[in-house]
mmCIF file of the N, C-alpha and C atoms, coordinates in Angstrom:
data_MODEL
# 
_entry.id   MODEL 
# 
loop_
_atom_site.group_PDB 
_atom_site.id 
_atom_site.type_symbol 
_atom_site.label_atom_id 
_atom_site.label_alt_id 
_atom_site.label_comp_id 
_atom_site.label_asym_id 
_atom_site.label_entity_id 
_atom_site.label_seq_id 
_atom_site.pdbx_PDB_ins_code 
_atom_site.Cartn_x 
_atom_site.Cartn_y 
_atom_site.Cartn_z 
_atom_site.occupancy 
_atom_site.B_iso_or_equiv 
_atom_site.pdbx_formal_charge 
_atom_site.auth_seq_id 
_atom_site.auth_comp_id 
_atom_site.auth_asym_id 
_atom_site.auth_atom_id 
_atom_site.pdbx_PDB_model_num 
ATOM 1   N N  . UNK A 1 1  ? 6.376  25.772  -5.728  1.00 0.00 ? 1  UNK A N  1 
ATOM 2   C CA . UNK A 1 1  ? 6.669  27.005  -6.424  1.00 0.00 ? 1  UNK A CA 1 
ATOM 3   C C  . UNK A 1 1  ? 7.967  26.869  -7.219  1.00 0.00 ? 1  UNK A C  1 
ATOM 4   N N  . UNK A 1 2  ? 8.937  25.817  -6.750  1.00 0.00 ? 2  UNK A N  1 
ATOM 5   C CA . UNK A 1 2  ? 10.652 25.783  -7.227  1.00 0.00 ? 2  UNK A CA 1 
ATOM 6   C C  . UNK A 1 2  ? 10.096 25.237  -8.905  1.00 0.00 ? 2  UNK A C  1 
ATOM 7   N N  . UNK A 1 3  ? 8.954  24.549  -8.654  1.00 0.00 ? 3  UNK A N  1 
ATOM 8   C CA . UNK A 1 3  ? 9.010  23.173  -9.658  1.00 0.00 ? 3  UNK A CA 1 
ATOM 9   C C  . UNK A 1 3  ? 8.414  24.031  -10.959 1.00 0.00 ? 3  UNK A C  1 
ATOM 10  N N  . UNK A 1 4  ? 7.565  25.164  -10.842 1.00 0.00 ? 4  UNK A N  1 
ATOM 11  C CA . UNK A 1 4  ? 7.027  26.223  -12.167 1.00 0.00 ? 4  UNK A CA 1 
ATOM 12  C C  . UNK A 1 4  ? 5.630  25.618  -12.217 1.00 0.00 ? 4  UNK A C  1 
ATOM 13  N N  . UNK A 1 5  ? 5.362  24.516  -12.070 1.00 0.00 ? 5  UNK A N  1 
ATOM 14  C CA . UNK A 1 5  ? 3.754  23.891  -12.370 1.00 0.00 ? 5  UNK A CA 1 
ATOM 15  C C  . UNK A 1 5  ? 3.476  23.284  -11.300 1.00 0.00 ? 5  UNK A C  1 
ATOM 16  N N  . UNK A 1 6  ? 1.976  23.084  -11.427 1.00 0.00 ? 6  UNK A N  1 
ATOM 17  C CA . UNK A 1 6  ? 1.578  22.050  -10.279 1.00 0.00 ? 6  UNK A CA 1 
ATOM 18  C C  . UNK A 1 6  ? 1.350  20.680  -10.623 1.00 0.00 ? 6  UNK A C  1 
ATOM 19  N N  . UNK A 1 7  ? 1.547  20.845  -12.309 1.00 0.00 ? 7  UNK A N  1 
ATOM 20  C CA . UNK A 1 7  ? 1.877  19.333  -12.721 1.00 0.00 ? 7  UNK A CA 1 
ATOM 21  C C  . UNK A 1 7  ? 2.990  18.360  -12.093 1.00 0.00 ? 7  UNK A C  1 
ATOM 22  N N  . UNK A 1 8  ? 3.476  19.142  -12.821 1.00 0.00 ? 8  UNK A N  1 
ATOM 23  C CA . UNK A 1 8  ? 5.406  18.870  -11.964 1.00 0.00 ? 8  UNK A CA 1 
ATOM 24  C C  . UNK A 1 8  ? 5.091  18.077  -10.774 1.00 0.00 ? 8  UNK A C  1 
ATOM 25  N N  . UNK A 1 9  ? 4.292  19.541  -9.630  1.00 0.00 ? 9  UNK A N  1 
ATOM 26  C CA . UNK A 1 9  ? 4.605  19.011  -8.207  1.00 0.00 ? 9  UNK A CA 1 
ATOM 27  C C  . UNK A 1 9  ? 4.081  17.206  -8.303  1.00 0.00 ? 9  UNK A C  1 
ATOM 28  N N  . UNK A 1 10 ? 3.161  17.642  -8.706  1.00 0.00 ? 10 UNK A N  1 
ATOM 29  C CA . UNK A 1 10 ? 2.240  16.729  -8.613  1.00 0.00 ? 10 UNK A CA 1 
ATOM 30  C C  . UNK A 1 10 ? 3.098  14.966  -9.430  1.00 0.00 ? 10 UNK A C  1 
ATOM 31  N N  . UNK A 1 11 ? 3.201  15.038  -10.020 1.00 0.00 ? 11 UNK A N  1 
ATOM 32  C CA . UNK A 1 11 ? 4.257  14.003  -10.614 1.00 0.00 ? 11 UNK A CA 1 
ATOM 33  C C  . UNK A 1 11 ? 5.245  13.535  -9.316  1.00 0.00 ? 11 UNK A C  1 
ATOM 34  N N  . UNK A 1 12 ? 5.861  14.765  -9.542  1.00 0.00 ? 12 UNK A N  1 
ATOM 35  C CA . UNK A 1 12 ? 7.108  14.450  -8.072  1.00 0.00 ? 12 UNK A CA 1 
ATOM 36  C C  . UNK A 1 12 ? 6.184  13.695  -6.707  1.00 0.00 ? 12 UNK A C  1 
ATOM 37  N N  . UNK A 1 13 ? 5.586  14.374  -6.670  1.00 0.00 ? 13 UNK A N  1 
ATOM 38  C CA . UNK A 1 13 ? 5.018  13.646  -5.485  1.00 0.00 ? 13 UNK A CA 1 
ATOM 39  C C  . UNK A 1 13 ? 4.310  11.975  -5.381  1.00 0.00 ? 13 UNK A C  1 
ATOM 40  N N  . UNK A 1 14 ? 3.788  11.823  -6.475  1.00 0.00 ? 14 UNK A N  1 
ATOM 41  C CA . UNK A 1 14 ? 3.432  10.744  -6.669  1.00 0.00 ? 14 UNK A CA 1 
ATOM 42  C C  . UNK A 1 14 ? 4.628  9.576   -7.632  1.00 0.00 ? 14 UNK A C  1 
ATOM 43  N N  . UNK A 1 15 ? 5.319  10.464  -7.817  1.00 0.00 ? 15 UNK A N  1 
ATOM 44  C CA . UNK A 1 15 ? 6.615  9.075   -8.107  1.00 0.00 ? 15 UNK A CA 1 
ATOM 45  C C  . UNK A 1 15 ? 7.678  8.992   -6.968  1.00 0.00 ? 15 UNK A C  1 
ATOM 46  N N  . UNK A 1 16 ? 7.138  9.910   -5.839  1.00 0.00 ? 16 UNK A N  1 
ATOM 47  C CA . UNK A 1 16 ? 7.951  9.637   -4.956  1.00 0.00 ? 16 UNK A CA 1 
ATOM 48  C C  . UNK A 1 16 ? 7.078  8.349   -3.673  1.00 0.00 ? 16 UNK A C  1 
ATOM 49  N N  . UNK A 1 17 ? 6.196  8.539   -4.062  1.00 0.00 ? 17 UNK A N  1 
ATOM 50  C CA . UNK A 1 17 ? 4.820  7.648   -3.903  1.00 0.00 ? 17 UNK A CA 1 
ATOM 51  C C  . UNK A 1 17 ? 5.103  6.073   -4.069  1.00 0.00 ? 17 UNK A C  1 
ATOM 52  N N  . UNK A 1 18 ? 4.994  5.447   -5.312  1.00 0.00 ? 18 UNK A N  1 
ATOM 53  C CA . UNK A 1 18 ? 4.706  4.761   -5.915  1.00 0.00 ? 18 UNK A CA 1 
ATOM 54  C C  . UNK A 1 18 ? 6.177  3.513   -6.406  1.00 0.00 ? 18 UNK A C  1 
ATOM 55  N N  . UNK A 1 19 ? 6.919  4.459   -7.078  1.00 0.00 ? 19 UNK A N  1 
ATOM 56  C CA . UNK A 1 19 ? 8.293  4.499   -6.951  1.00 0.00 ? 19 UNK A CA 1 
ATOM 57  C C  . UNK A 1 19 ? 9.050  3.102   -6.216  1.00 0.00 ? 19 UNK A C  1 
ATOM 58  N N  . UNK A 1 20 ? 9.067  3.943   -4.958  1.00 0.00 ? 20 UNK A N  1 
ATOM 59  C CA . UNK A 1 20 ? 9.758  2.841   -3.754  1.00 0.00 ? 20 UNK A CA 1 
ATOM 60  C C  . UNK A 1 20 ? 8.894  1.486   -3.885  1.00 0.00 ? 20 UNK A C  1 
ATOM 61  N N  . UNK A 1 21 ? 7.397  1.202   -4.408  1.00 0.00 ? 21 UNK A N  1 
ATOM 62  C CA . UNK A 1 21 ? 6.869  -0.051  -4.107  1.00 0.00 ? 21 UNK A CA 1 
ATOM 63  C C  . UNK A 1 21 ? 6.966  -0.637  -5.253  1.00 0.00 ? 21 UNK A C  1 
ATOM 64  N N  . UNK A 1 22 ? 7.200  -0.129  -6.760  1.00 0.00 ? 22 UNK A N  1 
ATOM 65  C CA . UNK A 1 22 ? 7.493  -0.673  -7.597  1.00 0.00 ? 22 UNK A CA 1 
ATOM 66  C C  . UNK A 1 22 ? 9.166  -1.537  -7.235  1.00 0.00 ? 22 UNK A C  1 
ATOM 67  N N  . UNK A 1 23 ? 9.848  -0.714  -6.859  1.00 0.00 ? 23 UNK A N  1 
ATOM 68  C CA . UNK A 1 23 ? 11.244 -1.335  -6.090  1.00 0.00 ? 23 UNK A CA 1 
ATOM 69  C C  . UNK A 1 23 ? 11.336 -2.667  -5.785  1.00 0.00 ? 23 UNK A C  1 
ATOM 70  N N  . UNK A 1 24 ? 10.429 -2.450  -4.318  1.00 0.00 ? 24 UNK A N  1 
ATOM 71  C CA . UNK A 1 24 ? 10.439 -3.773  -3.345  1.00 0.00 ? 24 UNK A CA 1 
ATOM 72  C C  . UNK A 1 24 ? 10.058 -4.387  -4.048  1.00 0.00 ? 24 UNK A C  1 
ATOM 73  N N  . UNK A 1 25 ? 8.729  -4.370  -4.914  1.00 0.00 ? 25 UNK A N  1 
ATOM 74  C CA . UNK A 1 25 ? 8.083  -5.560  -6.139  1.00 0.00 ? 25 UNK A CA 1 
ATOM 75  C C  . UNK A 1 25 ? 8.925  -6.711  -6.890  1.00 0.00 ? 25 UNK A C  1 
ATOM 76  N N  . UNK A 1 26 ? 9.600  -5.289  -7.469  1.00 0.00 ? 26 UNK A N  1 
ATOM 77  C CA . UNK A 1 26 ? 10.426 -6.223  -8.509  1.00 0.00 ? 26 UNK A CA 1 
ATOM 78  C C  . UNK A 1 26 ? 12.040 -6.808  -7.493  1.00 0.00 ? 26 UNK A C  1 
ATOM 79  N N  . UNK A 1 27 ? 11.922 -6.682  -6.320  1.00 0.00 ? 27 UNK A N  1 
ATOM 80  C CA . UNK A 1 27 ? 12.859 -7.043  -5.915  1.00 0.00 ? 27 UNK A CA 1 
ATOM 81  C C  . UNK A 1 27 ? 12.551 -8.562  -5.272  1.00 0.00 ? 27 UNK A C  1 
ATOM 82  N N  . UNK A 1 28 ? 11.006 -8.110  -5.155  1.00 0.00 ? 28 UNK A N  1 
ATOM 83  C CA . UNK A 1 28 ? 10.810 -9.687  -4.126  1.00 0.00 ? 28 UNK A CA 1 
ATOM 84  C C  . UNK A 1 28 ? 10.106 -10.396 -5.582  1.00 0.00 ? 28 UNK A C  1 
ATOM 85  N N  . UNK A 1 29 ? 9.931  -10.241 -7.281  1.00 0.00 ? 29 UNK A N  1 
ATOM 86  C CA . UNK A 1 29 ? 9.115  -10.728 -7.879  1.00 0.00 ? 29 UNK A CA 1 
ATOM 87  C C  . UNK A 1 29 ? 9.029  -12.118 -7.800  1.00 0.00 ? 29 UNK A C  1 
ATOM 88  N N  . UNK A 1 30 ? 10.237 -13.105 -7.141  1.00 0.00 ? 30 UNK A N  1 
ATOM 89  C CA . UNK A 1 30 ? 10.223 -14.619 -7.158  1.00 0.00 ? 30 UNK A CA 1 
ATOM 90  C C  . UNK A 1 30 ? 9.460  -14.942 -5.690  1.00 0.00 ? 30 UNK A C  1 
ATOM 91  N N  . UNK A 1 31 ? 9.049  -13.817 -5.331  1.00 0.00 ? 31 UNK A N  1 
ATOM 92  C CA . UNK A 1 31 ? 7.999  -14.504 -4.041  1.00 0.00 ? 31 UNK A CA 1 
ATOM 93  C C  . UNK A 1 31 ? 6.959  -14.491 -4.198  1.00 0.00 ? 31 UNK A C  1 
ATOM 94  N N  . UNK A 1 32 ? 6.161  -13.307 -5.059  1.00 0.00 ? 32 UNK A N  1 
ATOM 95  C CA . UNK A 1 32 ? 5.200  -13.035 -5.473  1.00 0.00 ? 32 UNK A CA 1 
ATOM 96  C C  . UNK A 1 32 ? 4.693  -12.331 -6.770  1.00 0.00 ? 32 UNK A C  1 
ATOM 97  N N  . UNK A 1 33 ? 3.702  -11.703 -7.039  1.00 0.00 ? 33 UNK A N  1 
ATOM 98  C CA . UNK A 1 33 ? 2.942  -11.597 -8.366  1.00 0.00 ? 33 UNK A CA 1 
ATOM 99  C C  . UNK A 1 33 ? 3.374  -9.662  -7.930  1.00 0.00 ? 33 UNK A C  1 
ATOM 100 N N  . UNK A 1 34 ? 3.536  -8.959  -9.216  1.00 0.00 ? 34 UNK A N  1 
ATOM 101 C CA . UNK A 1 34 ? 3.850  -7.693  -9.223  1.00 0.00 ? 34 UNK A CA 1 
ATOM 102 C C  . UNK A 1 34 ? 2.814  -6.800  -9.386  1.00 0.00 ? 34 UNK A C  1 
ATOM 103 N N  . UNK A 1 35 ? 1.993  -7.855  -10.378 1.00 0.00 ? 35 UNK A N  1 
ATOM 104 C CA . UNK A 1 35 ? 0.885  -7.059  -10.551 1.00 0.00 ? 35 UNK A CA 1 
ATOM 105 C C  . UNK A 1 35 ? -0.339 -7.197  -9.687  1.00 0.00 ? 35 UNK A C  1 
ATOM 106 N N  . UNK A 1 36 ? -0.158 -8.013  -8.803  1.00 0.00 ? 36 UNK A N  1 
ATOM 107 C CA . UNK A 1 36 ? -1.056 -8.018  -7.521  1.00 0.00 ? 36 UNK A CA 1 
ATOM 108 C C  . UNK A 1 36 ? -1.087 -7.469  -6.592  1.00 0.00 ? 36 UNK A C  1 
ATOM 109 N N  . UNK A 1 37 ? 0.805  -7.142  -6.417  1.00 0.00 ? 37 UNK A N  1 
ATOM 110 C CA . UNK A 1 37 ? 1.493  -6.097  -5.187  1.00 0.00 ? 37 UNK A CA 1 
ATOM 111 C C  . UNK A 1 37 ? 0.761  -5.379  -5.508  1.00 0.00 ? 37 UNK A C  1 
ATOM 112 N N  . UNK A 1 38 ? 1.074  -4.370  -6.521  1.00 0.00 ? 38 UNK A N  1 
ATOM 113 C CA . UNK A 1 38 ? 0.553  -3.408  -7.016  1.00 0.00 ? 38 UNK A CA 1 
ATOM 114 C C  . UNK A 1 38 ? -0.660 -3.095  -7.322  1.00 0.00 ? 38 UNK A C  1 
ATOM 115 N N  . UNK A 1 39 ? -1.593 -3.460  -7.368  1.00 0.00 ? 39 UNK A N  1 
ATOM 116 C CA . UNK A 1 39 ? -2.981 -3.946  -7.627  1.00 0.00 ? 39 UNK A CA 1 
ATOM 117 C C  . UNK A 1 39 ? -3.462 -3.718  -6.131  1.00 0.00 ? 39 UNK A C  1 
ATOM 118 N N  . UNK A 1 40 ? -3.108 -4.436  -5.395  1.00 0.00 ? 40 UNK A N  1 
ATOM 119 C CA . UNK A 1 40 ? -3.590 -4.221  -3.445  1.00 0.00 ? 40 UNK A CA 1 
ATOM 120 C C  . UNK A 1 40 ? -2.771 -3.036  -3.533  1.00 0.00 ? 40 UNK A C  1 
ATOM 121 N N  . UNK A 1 41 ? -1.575 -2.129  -3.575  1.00 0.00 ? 41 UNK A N  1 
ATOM 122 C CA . UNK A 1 41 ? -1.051 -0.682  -3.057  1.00 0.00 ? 41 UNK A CA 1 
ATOM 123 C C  . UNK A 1 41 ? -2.472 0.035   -3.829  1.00 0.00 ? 41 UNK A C  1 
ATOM 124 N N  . UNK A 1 42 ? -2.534 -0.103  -4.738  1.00 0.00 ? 42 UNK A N  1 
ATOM 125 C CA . UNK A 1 42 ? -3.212 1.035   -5.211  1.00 0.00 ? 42 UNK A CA 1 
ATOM 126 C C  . UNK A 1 42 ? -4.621 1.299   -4.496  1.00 0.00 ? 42 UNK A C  1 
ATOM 127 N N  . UNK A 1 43 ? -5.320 -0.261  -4.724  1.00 0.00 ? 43 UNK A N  1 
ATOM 128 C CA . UNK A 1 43 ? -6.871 -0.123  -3.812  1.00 0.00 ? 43 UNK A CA 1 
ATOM 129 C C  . UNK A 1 43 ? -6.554 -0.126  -2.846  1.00 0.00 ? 43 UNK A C  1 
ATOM 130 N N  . UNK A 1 44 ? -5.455 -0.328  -1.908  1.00 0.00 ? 44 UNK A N  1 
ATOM 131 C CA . UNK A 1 44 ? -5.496 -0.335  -0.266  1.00 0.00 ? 44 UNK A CA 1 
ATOM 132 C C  . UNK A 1 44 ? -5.129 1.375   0.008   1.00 0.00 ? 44 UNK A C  1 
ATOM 133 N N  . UNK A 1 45 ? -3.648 1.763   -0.589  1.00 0.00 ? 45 UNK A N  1 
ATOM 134 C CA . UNK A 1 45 ? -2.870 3.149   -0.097  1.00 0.00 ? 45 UNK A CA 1 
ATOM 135 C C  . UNK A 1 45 ? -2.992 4.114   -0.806  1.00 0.00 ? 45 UNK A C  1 
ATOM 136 N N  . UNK A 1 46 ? -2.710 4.065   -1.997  1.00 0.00 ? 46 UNK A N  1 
ATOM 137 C CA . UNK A 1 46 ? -3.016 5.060   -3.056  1.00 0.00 ? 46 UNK A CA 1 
ATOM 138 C C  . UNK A 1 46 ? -3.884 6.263   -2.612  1.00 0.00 ? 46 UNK A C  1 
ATOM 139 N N  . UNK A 1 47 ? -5.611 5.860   -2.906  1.00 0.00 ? 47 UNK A N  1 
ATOM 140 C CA . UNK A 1 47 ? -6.377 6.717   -2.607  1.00 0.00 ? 47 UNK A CA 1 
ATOM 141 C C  . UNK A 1 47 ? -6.317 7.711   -1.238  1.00 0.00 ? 47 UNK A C  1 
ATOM 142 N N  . UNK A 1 48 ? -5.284 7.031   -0.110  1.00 0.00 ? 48 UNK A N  1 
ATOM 143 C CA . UNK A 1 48 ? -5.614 7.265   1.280   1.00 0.00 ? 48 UNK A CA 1 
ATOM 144 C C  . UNK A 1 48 ? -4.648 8.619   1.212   1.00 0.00 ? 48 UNK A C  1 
ATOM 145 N N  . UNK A 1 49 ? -3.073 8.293   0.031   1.00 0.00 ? 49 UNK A N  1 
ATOM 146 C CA . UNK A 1 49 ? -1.928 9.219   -0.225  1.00 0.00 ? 49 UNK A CA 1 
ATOM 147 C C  . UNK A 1 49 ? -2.295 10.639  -0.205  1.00 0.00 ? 49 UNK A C  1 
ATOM 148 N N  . UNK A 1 50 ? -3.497 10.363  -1.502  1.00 0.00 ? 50 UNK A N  1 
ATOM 149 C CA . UNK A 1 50 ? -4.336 11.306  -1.495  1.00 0.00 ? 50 UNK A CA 1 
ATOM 150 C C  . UNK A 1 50 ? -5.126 12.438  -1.078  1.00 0.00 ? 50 UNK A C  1 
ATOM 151 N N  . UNK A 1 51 ? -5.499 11.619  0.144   1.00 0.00 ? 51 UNK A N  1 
ATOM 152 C CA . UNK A 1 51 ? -6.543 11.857  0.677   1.00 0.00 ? 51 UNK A CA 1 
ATOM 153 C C  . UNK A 1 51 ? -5.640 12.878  1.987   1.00 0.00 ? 51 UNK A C  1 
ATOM 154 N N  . UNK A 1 52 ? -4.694 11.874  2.650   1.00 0.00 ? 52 UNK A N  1 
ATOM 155 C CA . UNK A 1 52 ? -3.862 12.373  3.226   1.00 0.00 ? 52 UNK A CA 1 
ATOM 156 C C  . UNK A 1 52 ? -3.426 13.609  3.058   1.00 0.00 ? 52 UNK A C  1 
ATOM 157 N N  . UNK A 1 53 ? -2.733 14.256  2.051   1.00 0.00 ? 53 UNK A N  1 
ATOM 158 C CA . UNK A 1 53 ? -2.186 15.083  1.941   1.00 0.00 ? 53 UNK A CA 1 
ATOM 159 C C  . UNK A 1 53 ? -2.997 16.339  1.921   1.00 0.00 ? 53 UNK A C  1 
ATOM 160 N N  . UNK A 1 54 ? -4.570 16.512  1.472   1.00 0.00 ? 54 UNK A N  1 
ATOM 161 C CA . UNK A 1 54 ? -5.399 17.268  1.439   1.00 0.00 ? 54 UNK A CA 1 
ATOM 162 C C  . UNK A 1 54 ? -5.898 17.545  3.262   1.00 0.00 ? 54 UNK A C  1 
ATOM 163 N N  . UNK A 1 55 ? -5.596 16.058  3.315   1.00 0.00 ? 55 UNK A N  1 
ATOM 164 C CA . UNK A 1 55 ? -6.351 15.989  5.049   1.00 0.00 ? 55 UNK A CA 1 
ATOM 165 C C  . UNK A 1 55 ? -5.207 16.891  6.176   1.00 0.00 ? 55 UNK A C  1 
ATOM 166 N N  . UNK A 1 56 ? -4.062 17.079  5.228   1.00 0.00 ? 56 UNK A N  1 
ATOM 167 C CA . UNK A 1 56 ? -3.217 17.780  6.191   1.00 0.00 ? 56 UNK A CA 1 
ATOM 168 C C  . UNK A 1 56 ? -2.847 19.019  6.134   1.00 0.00 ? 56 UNK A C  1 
ATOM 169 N N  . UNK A 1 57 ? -3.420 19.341  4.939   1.00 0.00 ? 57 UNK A N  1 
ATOM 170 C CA . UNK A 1 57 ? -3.396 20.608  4.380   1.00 0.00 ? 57 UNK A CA 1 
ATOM 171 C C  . UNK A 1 57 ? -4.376 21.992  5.219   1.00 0.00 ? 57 UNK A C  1 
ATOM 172 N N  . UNK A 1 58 ? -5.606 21.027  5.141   1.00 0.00 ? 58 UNK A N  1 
ATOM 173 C CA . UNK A 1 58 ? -6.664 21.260  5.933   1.00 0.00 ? 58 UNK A CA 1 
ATOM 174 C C  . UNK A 1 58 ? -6.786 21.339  7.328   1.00 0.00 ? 58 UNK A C  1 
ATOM 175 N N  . UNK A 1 59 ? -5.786 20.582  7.814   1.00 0.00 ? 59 UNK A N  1 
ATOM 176 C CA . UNK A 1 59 ? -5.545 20.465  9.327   1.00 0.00 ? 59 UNK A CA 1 
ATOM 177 C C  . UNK A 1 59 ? -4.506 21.410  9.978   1.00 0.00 ? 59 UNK A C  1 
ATOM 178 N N  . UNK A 1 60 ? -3.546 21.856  8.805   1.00 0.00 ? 60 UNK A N  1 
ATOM 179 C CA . UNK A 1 60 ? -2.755 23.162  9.279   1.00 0.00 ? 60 UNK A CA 1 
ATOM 180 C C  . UNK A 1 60 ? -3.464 24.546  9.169   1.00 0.00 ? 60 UNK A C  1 
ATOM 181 N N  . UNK A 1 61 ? -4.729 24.763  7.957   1.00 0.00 ? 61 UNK A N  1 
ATOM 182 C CA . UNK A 1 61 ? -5.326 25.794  7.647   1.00 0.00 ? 61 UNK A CA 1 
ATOM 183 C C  . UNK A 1 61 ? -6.062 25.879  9.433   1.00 0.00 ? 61 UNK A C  1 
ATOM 184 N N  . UNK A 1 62 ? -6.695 24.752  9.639   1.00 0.00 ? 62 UNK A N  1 
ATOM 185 C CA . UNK A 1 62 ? -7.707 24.752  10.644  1.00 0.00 ? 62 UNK A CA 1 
ATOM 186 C C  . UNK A 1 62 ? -6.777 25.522  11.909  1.00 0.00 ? 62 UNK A C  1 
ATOM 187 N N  . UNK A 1 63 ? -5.940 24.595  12.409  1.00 0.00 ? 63 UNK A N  1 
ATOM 188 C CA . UNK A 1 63 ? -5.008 25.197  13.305  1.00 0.00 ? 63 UNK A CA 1 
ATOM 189 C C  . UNK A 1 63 ? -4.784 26.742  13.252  1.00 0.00 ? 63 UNK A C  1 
ATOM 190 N N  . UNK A 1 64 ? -3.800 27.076  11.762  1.00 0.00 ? 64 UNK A N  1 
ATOM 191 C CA . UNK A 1 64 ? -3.526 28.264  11.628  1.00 0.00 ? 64 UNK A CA 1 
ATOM 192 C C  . UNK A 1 64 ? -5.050 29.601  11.957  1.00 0.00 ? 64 UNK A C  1 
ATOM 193 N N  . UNK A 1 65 ? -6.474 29.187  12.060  1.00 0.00 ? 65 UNK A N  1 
ATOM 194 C CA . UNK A 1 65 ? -7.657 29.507  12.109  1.00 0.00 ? 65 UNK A CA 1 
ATOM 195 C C  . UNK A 1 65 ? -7.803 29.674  13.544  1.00 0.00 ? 65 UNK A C  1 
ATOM 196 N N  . UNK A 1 66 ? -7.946 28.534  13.668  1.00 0.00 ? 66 UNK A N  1 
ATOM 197 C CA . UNK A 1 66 ? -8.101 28.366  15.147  1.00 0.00 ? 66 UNK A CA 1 
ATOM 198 C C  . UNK A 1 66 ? -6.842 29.031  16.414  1.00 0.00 ? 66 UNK A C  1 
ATOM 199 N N  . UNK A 1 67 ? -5.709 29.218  15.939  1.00 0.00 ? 67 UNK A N  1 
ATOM 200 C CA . UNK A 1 67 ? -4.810 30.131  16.806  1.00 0.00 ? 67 UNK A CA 1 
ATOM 201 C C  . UNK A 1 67 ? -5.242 32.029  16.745  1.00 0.00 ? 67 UNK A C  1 
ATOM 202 N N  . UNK A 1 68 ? -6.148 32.304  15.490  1.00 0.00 ? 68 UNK A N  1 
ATOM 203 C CA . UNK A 1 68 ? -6.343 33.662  15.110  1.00 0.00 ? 68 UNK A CA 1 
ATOM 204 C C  . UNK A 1 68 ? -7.659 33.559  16.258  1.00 0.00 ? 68 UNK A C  1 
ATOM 205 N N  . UNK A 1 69 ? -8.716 32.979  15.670  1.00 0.00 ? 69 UNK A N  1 
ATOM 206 C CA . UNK A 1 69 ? -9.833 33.251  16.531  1.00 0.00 ? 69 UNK A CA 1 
ATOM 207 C C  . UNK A 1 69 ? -9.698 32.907  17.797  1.00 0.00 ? 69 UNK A C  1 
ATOM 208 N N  . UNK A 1 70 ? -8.855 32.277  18.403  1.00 0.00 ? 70 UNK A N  1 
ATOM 209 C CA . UNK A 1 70 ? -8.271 32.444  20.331  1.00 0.00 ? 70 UNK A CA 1 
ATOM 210 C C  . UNK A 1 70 ? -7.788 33.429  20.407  1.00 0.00 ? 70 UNK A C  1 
ATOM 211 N N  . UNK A 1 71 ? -6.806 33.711  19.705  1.00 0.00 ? 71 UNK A N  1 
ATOM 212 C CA . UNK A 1 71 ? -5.950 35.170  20.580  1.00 0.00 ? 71 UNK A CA 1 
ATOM 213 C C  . UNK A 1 71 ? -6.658 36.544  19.599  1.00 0.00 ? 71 UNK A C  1 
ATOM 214 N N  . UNK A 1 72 ? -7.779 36.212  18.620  1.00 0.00 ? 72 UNK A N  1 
ATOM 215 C CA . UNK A 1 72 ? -8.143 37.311  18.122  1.00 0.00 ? 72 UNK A CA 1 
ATOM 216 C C  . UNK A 1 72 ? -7.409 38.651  17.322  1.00 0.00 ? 72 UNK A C  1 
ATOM 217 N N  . UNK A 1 73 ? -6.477 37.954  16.724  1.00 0.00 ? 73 UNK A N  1 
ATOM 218 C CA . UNK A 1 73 ? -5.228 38.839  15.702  1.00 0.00 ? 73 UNK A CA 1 
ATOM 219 C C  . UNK A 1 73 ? -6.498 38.569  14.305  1.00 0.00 ? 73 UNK A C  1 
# 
């Protein structure tokens, strides 16, 4: 709500994402390939970031559900 859009959020969140592994990349690039790091984050974590955050969203709604229909408020 601070940020005015859900673009915004959405940016922020995913460069807060992504960000840190571009970092380590270019920090370790004389050990390895950057665009491979990056290439495995994306098909390995990426989608899961995703997925995650919806999956937890959903898991507080459920809760918050599930405490009404026990005590019946």
């Amino acid at each position: 709500a601070k940020a005015g859009s859900i673009r915004v959020t959405f940016f922020i969140i995913e460069f807060l994402i992504v960000t840190p592994i571009y970092i380590v990349l270019y920090l370790n690039r004389k050990n390895g390939s950057m665009a491979i790091g990056i290439t495995l984050f994306l098909f390995l974590f990426y989608n899961f970031s995703l997925s995650g955050m919806r999956q937890s969203i959903a898991m507080s709604l459920f809760l918050l559900a599930t405490y009404f229909l026990l005590n019946g408020s």
